[in-house]
C-alpha positions in Angstrom: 136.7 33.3 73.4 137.7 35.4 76.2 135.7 34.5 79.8 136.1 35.7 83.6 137.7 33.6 85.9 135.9 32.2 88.8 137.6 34.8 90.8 136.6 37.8 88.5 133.0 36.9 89.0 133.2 36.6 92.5 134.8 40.1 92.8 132.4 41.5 90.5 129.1 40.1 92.7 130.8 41.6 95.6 131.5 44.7 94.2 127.5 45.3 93.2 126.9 43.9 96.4 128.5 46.5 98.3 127.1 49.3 96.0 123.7 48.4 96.3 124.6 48.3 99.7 125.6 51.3 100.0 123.8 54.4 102.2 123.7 56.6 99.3 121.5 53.6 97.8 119.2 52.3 100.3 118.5 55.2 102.1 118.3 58.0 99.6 114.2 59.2 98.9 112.3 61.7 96.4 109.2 62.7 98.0 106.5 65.3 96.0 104.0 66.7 98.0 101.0 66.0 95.8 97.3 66.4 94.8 94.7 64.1 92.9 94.4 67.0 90.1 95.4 67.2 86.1 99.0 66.7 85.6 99.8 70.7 84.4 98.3 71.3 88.3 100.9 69.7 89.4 98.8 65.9 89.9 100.7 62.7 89.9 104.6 62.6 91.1 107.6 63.5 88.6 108.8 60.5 86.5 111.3 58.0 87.8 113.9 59.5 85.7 113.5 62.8 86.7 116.6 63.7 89.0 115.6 66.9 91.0 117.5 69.6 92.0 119.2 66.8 94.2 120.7 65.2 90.9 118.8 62.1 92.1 116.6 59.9 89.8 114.8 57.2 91.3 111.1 56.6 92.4 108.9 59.6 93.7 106.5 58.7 96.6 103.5 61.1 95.7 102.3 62.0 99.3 98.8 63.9 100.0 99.8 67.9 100.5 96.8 67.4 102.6 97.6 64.1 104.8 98.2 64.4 108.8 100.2 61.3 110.4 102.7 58.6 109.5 103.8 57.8 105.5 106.1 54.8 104.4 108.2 56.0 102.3 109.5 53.7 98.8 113.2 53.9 98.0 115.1 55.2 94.6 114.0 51.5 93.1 110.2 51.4 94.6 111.0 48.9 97.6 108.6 49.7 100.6 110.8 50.3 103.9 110.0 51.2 107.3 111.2 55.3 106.6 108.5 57.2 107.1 108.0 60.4 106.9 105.1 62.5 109.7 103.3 65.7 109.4 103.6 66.4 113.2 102.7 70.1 112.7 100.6 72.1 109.8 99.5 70.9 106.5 95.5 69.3 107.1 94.4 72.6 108.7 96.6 74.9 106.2 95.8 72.9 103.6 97.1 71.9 100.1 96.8 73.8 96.9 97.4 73.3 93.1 97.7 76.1 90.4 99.0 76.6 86.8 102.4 77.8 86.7 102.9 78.4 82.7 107.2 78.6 83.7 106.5 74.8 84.6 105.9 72.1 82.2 106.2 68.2 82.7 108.3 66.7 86.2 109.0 70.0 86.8 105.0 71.0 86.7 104.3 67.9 88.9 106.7 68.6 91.7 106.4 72.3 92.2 103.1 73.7 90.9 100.8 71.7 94.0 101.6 72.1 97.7 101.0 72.3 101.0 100.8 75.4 102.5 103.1 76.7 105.8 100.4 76.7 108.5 100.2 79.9 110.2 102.1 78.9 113.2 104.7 76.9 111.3 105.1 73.4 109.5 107.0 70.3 111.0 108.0 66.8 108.8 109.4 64.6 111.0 111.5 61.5 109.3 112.4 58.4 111.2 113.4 55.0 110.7 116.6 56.3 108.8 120.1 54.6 109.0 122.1 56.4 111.3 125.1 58.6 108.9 125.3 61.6 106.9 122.7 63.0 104.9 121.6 65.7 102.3 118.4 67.1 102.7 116.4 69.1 99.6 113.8 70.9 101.0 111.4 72.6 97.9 109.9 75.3 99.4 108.8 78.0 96.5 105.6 79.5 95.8 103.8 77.9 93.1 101.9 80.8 92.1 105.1 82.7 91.2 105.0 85.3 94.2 108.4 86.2 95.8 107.2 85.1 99.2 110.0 84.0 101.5 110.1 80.4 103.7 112.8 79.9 106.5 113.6 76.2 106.5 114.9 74.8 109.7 116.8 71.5 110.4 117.6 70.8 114.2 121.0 69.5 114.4 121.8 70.3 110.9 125.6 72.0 109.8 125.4 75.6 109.2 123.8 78.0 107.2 120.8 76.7 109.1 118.1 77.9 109.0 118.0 79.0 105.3 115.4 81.0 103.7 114.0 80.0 100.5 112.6 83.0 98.8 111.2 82.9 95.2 109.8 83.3 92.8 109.5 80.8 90.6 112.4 80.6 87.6 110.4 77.9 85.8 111.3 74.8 84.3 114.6 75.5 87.0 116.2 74.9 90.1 117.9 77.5 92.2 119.8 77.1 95.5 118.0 79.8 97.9 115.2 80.7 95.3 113.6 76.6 94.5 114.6 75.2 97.7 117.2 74.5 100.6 119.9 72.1 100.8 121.1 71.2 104.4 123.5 68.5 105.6 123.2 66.8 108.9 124.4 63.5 110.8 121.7 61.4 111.6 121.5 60.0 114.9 118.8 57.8 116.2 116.6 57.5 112.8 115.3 60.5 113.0 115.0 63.8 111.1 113.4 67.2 111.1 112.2 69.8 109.1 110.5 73.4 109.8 108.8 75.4 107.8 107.9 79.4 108.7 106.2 81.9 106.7 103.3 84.4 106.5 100.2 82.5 105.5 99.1 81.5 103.3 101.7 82.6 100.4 104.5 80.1 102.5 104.2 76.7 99.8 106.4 73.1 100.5 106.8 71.2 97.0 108.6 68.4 98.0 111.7 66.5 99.7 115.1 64.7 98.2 116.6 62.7 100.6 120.6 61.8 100.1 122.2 59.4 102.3 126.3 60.4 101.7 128.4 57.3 101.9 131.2 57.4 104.7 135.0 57.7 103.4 135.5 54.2 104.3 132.7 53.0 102.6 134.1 55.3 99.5 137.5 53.4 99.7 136.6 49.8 100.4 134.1 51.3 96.7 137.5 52.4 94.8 139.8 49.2 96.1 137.1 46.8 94.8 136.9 48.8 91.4 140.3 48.5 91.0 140.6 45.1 92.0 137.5 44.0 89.4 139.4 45.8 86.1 142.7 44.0 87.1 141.4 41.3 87.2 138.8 41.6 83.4 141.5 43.4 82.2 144.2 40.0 82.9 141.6 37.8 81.5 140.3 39.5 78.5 144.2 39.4 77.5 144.9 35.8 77.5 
């Protein structure tokens, strides 16, 4: 009977170590903006396996279209953390709204067919507690009714094409760069991240968030040298 050396076992604890670790791991959310209606409304958040346009699955914090102030925000595995995400401008006063969307069905229904509405002098989520680094931000910004009714996102600090517009309508039961949502990359200094919404009121909608935290090359090598260290070393013991 074949078995791993003492050494194999400590490689392999260190290698999950470092992965779970890792920023694309810990600091990585799915957020649905959401209402207390009947799931085909869009009520309750998408399923745990349900990976987004973001390719991400992992928990969804379901966070009140409606709320005003400070939300702590669960990782991919439902851990609490101190991430939280702030409505600093709109939603409350513009308001949040549900609606049947027959192109939608399931996770897709319950992330994009309730929102808040872009207030009419804009929208700001504000993000902080975040590990500084490099991150991917999905920004779901499409009208649930099915209009054609174009958003400008806005990331302060983020890469170019910023800001992007997100435009409609609604493919259904699919996710379009440009046409579902925005995808914008950004180093994050200091915790903290931003998002603005514009559009005419009230056909302007915000579904939802996917945060992805990108590992650093180095973190992506010191990854690859301990895989390859782990199958040398199963791969010499399971031929003895």
């Amino acid at each position: 009977m074949n078995r791993w050396s003492p050494i194999s076992v400590r490689v392999a604890i260190g290698f999950s170590t470092l992965i779970l670790s890792c920023p694309g791991w810990g600091q990585s959310f799915n957020i649905d903006l959401d209402l207390p209606t009947d799931p085909p409304l869009g009520g309750g958040p998408p399923s745990d396996s349900f990976p987004g346009a973001a390719g991400q699955p992992g928990k969804w914090n379901a966070l009140d279209a409606t709320w005003i102030g400070a939300f702590r925000l669960k990782d991919l595995k439902g851990n609490s953390t101190h991430v939280t995400l702030t409505v600093v401008k709109g939603s409350g006063s513009a308001g949040g709204w549900s609606y049947i969307y027959n192109g939608n069905t399931g996770d897709y229904a319950l992330l994009l067919n309730d929102i808040a509405r872009v207030s009419e002098t804009g929208s700001i989520y504000r993000f902080e507690g975040l590990s500084d680094g490099r991150y991917l931000l999905y920004s779901y910004a499409v009208n649930a009714i099915g209009y054609e009714a174009p958003v400008e996102v806005t990331v302060p600090g983020a890469f170019p094409p910023n800001p992007q517009i997100v435009t409609g309508p609604m493919p259904g039961n699919d996710f379009e760069l440009g046409i579902t949502h925005a995808v914008h990359t950004i180093d994050v200094v200091g915790g903290r991240l931003e998002v603005a919404f514009n559009a005419t009121f009230p056909k302007g909608h915000i579904n939802g968030f996917q945060i992805v935290a990108v590992p650093e090359p180095s973190s992506l090598l010191f990854i690859t040298a301990f895989t390859i260290i782990l199958f040398k070393r199963v791969r010499k013991n399971t031929s003895k």
